[in-house]
N, C-alpha and C positions, 0 to 999 in steps of 0.2 A: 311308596314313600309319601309322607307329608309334605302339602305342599303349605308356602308360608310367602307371603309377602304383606306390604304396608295398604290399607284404607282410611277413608277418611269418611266416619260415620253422622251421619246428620238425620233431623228429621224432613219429613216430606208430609207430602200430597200422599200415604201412603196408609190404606188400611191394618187394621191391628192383628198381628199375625203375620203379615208379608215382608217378606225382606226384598226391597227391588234394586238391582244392580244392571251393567252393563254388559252386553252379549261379550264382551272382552274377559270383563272380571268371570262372566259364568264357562266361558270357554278357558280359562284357565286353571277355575275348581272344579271342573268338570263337571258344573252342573246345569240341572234341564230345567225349561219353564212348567210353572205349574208344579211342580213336584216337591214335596213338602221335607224337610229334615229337620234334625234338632240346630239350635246355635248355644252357645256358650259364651258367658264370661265368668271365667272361674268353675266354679260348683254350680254356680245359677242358670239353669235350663230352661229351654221352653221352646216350643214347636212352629217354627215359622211354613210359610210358602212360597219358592221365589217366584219373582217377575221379573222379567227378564225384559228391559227397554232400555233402546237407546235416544229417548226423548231429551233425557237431562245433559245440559253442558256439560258437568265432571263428570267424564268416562270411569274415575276411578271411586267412586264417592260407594259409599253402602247408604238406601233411605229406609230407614224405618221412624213409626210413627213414635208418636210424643211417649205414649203408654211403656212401649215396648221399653225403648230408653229406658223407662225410668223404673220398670221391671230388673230390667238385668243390668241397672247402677252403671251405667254408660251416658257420657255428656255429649251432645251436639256439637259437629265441629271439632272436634278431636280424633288426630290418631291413633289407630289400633293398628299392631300385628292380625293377621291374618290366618287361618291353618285349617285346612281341609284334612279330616284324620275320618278315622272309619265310623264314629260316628256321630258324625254332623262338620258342624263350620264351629272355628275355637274361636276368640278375640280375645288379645292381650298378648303375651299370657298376661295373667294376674299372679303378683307375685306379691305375698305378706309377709312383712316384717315384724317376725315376734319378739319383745324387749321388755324389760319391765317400765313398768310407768312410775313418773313423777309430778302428774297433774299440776299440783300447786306452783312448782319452778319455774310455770313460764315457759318451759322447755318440757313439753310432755313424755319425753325419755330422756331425760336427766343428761350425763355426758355424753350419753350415744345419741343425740337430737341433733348433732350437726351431722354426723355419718349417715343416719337416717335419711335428712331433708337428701344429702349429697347422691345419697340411691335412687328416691323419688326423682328426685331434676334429672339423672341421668337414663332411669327407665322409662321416663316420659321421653326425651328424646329417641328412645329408642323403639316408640309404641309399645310400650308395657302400660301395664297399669299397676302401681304400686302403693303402699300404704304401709304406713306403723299401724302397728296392735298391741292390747297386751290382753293373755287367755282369759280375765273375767269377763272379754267385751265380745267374746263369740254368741249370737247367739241362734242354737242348732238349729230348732223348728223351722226360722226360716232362711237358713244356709246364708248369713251375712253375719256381718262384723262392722262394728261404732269404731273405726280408725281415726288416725290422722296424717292426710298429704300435707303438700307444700302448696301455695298456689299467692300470687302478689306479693310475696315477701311475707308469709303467715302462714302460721299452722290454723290448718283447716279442719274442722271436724266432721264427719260422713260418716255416711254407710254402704259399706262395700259386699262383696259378693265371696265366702269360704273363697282361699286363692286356690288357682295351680300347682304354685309350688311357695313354701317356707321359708324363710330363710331365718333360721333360728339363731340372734341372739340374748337369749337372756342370759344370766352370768350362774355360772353353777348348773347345778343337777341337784334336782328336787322331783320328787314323788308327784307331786301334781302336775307337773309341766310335761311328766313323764307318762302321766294320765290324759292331760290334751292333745300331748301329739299321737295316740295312738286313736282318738276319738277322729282327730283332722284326718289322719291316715285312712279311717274306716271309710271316712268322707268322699276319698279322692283324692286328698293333697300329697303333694310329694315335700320330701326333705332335702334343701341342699345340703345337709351336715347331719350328722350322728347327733344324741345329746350329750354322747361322753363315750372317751378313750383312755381308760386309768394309764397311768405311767405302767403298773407293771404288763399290764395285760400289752403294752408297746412293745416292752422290753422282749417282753415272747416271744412275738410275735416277728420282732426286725433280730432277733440274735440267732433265728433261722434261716436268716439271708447271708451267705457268704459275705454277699457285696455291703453289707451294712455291719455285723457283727465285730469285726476289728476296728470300728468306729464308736463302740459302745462302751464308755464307762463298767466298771462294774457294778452289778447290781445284785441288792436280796430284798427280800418282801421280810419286814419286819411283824414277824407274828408275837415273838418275846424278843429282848432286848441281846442276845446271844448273837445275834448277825451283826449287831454292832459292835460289839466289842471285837468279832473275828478283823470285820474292816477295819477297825483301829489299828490291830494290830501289824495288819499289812499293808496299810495307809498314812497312820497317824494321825493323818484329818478326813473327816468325812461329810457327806450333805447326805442331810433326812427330810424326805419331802412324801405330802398327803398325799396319796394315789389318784386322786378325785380333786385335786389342788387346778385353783389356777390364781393370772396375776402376783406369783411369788407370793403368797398367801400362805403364812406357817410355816415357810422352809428353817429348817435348823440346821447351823451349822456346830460341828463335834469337833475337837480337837483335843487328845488325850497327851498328856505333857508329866512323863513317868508315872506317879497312881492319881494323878489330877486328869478331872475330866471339863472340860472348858467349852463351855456352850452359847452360843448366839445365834437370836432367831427376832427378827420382828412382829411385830403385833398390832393392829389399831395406830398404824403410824408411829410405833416406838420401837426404835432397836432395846429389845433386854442382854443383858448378859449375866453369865454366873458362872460357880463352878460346884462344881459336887467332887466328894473322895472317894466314891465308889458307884459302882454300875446301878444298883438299888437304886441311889439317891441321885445317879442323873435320872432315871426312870421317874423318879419320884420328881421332881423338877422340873421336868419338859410333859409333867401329865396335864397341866394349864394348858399351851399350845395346842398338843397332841389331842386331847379331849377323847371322842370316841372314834376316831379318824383311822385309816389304815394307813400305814407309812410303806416306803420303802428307803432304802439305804442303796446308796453309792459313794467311791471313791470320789475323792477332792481332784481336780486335775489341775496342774499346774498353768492357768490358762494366762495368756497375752492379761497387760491391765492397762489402762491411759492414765496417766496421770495417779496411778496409784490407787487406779478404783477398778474393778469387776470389770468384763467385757463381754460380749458372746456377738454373734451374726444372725438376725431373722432376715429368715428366706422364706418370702410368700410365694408359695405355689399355690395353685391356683387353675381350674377349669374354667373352659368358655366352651363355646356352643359348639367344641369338636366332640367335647368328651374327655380330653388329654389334657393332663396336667404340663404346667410349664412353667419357671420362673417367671413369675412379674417384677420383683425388685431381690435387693437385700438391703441390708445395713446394718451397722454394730451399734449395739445398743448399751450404753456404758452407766454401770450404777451410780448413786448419787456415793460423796462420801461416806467409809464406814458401813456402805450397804454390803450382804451377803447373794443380794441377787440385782440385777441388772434392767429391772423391769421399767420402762417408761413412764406407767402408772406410781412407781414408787417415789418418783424425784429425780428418775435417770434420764441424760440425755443421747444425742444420739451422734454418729459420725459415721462418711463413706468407709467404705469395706476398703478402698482405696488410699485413705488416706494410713487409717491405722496399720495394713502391710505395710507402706513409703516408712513408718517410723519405727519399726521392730526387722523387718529384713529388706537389704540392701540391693541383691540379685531382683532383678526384672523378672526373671524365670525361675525364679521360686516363688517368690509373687503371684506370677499367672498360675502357676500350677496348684498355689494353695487356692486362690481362689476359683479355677476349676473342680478343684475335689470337693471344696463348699457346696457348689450345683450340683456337684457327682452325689454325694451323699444324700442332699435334703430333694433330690429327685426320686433318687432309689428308696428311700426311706418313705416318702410319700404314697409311691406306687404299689411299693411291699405293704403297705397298711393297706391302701384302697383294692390292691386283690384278694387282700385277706379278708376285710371285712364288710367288703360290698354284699355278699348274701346275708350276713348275722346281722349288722348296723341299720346297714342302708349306705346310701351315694355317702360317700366325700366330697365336696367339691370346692372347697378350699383348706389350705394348712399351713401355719404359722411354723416354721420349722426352727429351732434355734440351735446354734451348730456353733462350737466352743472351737478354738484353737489355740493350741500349745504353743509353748516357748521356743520349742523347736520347730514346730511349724505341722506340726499334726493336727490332723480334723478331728473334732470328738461331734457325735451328735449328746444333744441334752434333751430336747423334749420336743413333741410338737402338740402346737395348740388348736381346737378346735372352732374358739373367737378370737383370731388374732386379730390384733388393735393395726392403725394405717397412720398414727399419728407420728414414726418415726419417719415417714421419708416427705413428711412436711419439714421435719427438723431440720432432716440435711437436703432441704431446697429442692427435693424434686417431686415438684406436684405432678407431671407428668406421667409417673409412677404411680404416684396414688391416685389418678385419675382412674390409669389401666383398674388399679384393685378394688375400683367400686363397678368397673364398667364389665370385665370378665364373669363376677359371679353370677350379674344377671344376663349374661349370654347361656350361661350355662344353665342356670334359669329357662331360656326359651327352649334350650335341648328337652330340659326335664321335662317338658310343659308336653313336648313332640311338634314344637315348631320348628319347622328346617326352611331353610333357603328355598323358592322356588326354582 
């Protein structure tokens, strides 16, 4: 087993090449004087020798020289995790934040700059070593990266070391991002998250799970426009969404009303609407939206609404350094007016999962039991993804789950997401939650990395 605890690395009175530490620390990674191993931060390697003395007051201190430091992009006086793995000694982990950049904003990842710094501040207290990126700033020859920490209340800019593990958000799925993570991978790094899980390839995959299947919408993979009209006709209303879609981006909503077909979909922050007299010419009509996009198709559910707007429940699950996924929060997340989706990002706000039961059903015990089957479902639905696609993807290690409920009080699940957003349970005042959802993925982070507890 890897062994892991906290040091505090400085420099010394201490030749280039030597790492010198205390007969404690060396009796703990089980290591001997004089005997030489590799060390790590991140990708960045290099071959020390220890010395083993208890001269120096901090028993727990790592000394290496100014050079070394400034080799393997490690600051004086700062803590690091620790990890004795097979082979050599790790520090960090290092863990990189891939996002797209916004350089000129002032905010060098644009709306994800304050999520960013909030990962940095917290990996740091946690002895990680953390940083934003974005993939033109790798650069490979010499296994580092032109990031940017937090550090005085500023974004700082440096050069860090290929991380440990990724933590992948940039928005979408694209060809090139999908060409850097397999270059990072070739590297050594690992991924906390897949780059993408289509809706249908979901659908498949969780409508083979007893425990999830009668929780599923129905659904078809629109190849020609024929699945839609069948749903029409055994719906009436339907939702048409990108396979590859995220942030409610493109969703359309169908409503067929006798030989009228009645459609609304947002766009560039504009609700459109229209209607067409025939299937051709809704085809012809939503081929703007749709572009070269794959859809699928599902039934409308007749879901809970507040106020007369959209509703559904995100339930962030979420991995820490056990490995298991686990609730960290929920809350309902209610669309702005006249929205078709319910998305934060679109103008929607938010409310306890508590309050919204208290105003549609009256029983205490149908209350808890909805909101048990909430957990029940976007657990299992989780799990049933991450066994399924832990060998083809890679890890999961978080998932935005969104789980609809009926007027009568039924679970539906709706999707889960790969970058859920944290900004809803500032909404409904519990930062303490969203504390938890920046601090579990870089736990799981240290797992990936193969730092364990000592």
């Amino acid at each position: 087993m890897q062994k892991y605890y906290r040091t505090v690395v400085q420099t010394g009175t201490v030749n280039q090449g030597v790492l010198k530490l205390s007969s404690q620390q060396a009796a703990a990674l089980e290591l001997s004087d004089q005997t030489t191993t590799n060390l790590y931060a991140g990708q960045k390697r290099m071959q020390i020798t220890i010395s083993i003395s208890d001269s120096n007051k901090n028993k727990n201190h790592f000394y290496l020289s100014s050079g070394d430091l400034k080799k393997l992009r490690l600051h004086s006086g700062h803590s690091y995790g620790v990890s004795k793995q097979a082979d050599g000694i790790h520090l960090g982990p290092v863990v990189g934040i891939m996002a797209e950049g916004y350089p000129r904003s002032g905010k060098p990842f644009g709306m994800q700059s304050f999520f960013i710094k909030q990962l940095i501040i917290s990996a740091r207290e946690l002895g990680e070593i953390c940083y934003g990126f974005t993939p033109s700033k790798i650069n490979w020859a010499n296994k580092t990266i032109t990031g940017y920490t937090w550090i005085r209340n500023r974004w700082v800019k440096a050069i860090f070391p290929l991380p440990d593990v990724v933590y992948p958000r940039e928005k979408g799925y694209s060809s090139y991002n999908q060409s850097i993570r397999k270059r990072l991978e070739a590297e050594g790094c690992k991924f906390l998250n897949p780059s993408l899980i289509g809706k249908w390839q979901t659908y498949q995959i969780l409508s083979k799970n007893p425990a999830v299947k009668n929780a599923l919408p129905e659904t078809m993979l629109v190849r020609d426009f024929r699945p839609v009209e069948r749903m029409l006709k055994r719906y009436h209303s339907v939702y048409m969404k990108p396979v590859a879609g995220c942030q409610g981006r493109n969703i359309i909503k169908v409503r067929k009303s006798g030989s009228s077909y009645q459609y609304k979909y947002q766009m560039n922050n504009r609700m459109h609407e229209g209607s067409a007299s025939s299937l051709a010419g809704l085809k012809g009509a939503l081929r703007r939206v749709m572009g070269k996009q794959t859809y699928i198709v599902q039934q409308q559910i007749n879901l809970l609404s507040h106020d007369g707007n959209i509703l559904d429940v995100r339930v962030m699950m979420q991995k820490d350094n056990s490995g298991n996924f686990s609730v960290t929060g929920k809350a309902c997340r209610i669309g702005r007016p006249g929205s078709i989706t319910s998305n934060i990002s679109a103008g929607g706000h938010g409310r306890t999962l508590d309050f919204i039961l208290s105003r549609h059903f009256s029983g205490q015990e149908q209350r808890e039991s909805i909101a048990n089957e909430v957990e029940r479902v976007a657990m299992d639905a989780a799990q049933t993804l991450d066994k399924t696609l832990d060998k083809t993807l890679g890890n999961i290690g978080e998932l935005g789950i969104d789980i609809g409920i009926d007027t009568e009080g039924r679970v539906w699940f709706i999707e889960a997401n790969l970058r859920p957003a944290r900004q809803i349970f500032l909404l409904i005042k519990e930062p303490a939650v969203r504390k938890q959802t920046i601090v579990k993925p870089l736990l799981y982070c240290r797992s990936l990395a193969g730092f364990s507890e000592l």
